[in-house]
N, C-alpha and C positions, 0 to 999 in steps of 0.2 A: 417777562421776568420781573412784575412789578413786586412777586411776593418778596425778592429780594430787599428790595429798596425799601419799603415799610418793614422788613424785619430791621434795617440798621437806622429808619425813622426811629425805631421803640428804643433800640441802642442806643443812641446818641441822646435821647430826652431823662433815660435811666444816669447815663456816664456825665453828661454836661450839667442835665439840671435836677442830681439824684432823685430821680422821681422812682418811688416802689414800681413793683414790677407791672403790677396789675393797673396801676393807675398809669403807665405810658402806653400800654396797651389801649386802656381804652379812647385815651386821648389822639393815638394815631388815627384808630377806626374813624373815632368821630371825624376828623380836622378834613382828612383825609378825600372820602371815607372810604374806607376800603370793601369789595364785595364779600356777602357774605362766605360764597362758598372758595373765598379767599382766605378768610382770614384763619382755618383750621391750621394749614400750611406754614401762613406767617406765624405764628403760635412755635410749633417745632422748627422752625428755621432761628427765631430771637432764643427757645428755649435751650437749645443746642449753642447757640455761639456762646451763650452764659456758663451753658455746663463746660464747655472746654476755651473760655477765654485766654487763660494764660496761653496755653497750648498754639491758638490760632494766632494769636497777639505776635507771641514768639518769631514764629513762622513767617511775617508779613512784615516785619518791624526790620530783621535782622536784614532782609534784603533791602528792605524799602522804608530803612527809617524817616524818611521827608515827606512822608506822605500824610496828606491831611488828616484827620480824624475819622472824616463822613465815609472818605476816599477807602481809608483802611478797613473800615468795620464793614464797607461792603463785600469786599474780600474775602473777609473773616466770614463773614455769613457765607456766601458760596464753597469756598472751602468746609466747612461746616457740612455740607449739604452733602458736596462730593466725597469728604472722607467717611462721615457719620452716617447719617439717617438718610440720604440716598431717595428723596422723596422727589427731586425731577430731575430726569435721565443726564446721566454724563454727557453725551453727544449734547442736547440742546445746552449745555449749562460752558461746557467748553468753550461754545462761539463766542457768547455772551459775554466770559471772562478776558477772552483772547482781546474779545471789540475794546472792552470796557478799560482795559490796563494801556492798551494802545492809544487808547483817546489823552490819557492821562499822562503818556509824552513816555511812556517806558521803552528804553526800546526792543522792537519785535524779539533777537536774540533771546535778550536776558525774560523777557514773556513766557517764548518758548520752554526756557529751561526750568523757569518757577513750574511752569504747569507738568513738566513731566517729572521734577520734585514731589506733586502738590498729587498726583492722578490720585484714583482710588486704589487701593492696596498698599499706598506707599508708605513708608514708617516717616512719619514729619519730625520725629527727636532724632536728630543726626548724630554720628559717631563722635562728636567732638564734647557731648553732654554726656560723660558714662553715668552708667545705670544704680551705680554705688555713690550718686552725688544727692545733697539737698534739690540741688536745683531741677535735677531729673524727675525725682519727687515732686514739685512743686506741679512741674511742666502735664505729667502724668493725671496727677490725681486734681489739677486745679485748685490749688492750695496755698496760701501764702507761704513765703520761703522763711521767713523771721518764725511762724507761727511752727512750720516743721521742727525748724532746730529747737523752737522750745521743747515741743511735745518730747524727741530725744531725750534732752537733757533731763526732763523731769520722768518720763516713762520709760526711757531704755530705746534703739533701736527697732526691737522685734516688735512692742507692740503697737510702737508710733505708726508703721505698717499696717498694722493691725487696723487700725484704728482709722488710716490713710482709705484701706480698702473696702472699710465698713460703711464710710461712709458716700463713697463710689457706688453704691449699691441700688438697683432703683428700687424705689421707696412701692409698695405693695399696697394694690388701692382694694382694702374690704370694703363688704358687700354684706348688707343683711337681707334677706328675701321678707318681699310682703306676703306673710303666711295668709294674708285674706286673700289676694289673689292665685297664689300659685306655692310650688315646691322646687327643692334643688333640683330634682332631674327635671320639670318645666323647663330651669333658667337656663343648666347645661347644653341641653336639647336643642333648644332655640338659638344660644350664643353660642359660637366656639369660644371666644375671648375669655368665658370665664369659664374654673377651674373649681371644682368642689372646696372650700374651707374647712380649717381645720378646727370650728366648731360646727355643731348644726345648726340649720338653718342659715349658714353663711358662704359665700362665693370670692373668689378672689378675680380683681378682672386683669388681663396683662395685654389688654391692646394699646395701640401705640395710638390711635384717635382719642380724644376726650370724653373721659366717661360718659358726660352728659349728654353728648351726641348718641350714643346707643339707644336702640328703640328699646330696649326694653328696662333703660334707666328712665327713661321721657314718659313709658308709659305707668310710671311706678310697680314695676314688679318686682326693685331692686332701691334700695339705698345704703349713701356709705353712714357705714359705721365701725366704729375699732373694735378690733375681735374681742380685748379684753375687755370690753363693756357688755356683748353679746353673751361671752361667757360666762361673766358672774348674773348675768339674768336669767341664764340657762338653769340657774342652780335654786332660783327661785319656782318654790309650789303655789303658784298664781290662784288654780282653782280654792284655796282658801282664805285668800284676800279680800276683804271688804273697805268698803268707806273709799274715802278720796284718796286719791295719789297728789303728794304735792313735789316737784319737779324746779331746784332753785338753779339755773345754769349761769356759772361762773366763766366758763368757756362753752365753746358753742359743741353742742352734739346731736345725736339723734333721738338722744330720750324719750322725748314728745312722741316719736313716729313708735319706737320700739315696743316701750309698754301697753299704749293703747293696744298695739299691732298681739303682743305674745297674752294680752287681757281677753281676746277677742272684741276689742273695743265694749267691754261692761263697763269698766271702772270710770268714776269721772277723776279727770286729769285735769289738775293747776301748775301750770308753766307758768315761773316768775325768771324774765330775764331782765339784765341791765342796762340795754338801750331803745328806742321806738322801731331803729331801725332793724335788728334783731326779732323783735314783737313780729313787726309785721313780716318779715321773714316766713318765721314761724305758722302765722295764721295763714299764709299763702301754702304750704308745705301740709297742713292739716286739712285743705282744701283742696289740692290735687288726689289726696288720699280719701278724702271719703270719709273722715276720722269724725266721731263726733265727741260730747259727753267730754271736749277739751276748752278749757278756759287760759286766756294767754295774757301776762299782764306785766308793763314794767315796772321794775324796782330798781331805784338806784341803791348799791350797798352800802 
């Protein structure tokens, strides 16, 4: 159960010594370090307790307010695992929890009863929170309680909701296809995970593993790119394009890969980005592809 205990390492390093998300992650791995074909797991186990913090918090605080910090968020994550994303089996996750809250002097009883509180299917917002409250809100959608009642005040009830649910939504990872390698039906064929897009030439992926892990994002047949940039190049008559392409990116995108890519790799391409690190990004990305006829350079603005 170590993936546990490194998801509430990454916790505690985020909560104690606000570190972003990405940099405690990588600092667990290293320090650690943790196996590779570990750390997929610790990934949606720290992503999950994030997404329903308050929610878990709640849950673990209200029985067991005295309990440490390290102590609490490993809870949190288990629970996580057993109400959410279900990624290792309830039976082994049970013993684990039962061992792990007993060590910590709780006793057996009240153990018991948190866990058949806590099992899977169970609704963790009890009747004492009604469903007409800020704070139900809060608990639900992970949301700060101050931050609700403004949105009300200023946008009304119905669409603070609105707005609550919108952004509960999981976020839709597009895809542009390497037309020099392959086509839509290729990528569907081969992946079940992704799903025709709703421009051409694009895929939508919706597995629950990291995109990058897919073989056929590793082997470049796929990158991400935002539909609305795919689409307004869609709209471009390429075959009468000549001269150079020059490319200034302000935020980071797929441009470099796209144009080459829908060019048939003719045009020469100048990509001017804003830091070394970005650069060399970039020239690494132009190099798994195959791409030539691109020149990559920084500018600071």
């Amino acid at each position: 159960m170590k993936a546990f205990e490194h998801a509430r390492d990454i916790l505690l390093d985020i909560i104690e010594n606000q570190q972003p998300f990405s940099v405690a992650i990588k600092r667990v791995f290293t320090q650690t370090p943790v196996e590779q074909p570990l750390q997929p797991l610790v990934r949606s186990l720290t992503s999950c307790e994030l997404h329903h913090h308050m929610l878990l918090n709640h849950v673990v605080t209200k029985r067991y307010p005295d309990l440490a910090l390290k102590d609490r968020l490993l809870i949190q994550v288990i629970l996580g695992n057993n109400v959410f994303i279900k990624r290792v089996p309830y039976p082994e996750v049970a013993i684990y929890l039962r061992d792990f809250m007993v060590s910590l002097g709780i006793e057996e009883q009240s153990v018991e009863q948190f866990m058949r509180d806590t099992e899977p299917g169970r609704q963790l917002i009890g009747p004492d929170v009604p469903t007409n409250t800020v704070e139900y809100l809060s608990l639900r959608f992970n949301t700060p309680a101050w931050l609700i009642t403004m949105w009300q005040k200023h946008f009304g009830i119905p669409n603070t909701y609105k707005i609550l649910k919108a952004n509960n939504q999981a976020v839709f990872q597009a895809c542009r296809i390497n037309d020099l390698k392959a086509n839509a039906d290729y990528v569907l064929e081969h992946d079940s995970y992704f799903i025709k897009g709703p421009c051409p030439n694009t895929v939508i992926y919706q597995g629950r593993e990291p995109l990058k892990l897919r073989p056929l994002y590793k082997d470049n047949y796929v990158f991400q790119q935002r539909l609305a940039v795919t689409d307004i190049l869609n709209k471009f008559d390429f075959s009468t394009m000549f001269g150079d392409v020059l490319i200034v990116e302000t935020r980071p995108n797929a441009l470099y890969l796209e144009i080459p890519i829908a060019t048939n790799n003719k045009n020469r391409v100048q990509v001017a980005t804003n830091s070394i690190a970005r650069k060399l990004d970039i020239q690494k990305a132009i190099g798994s592809f195959g791409l030539a006829n691109i020149v990559v350079f920084e500018s600071t603005p």
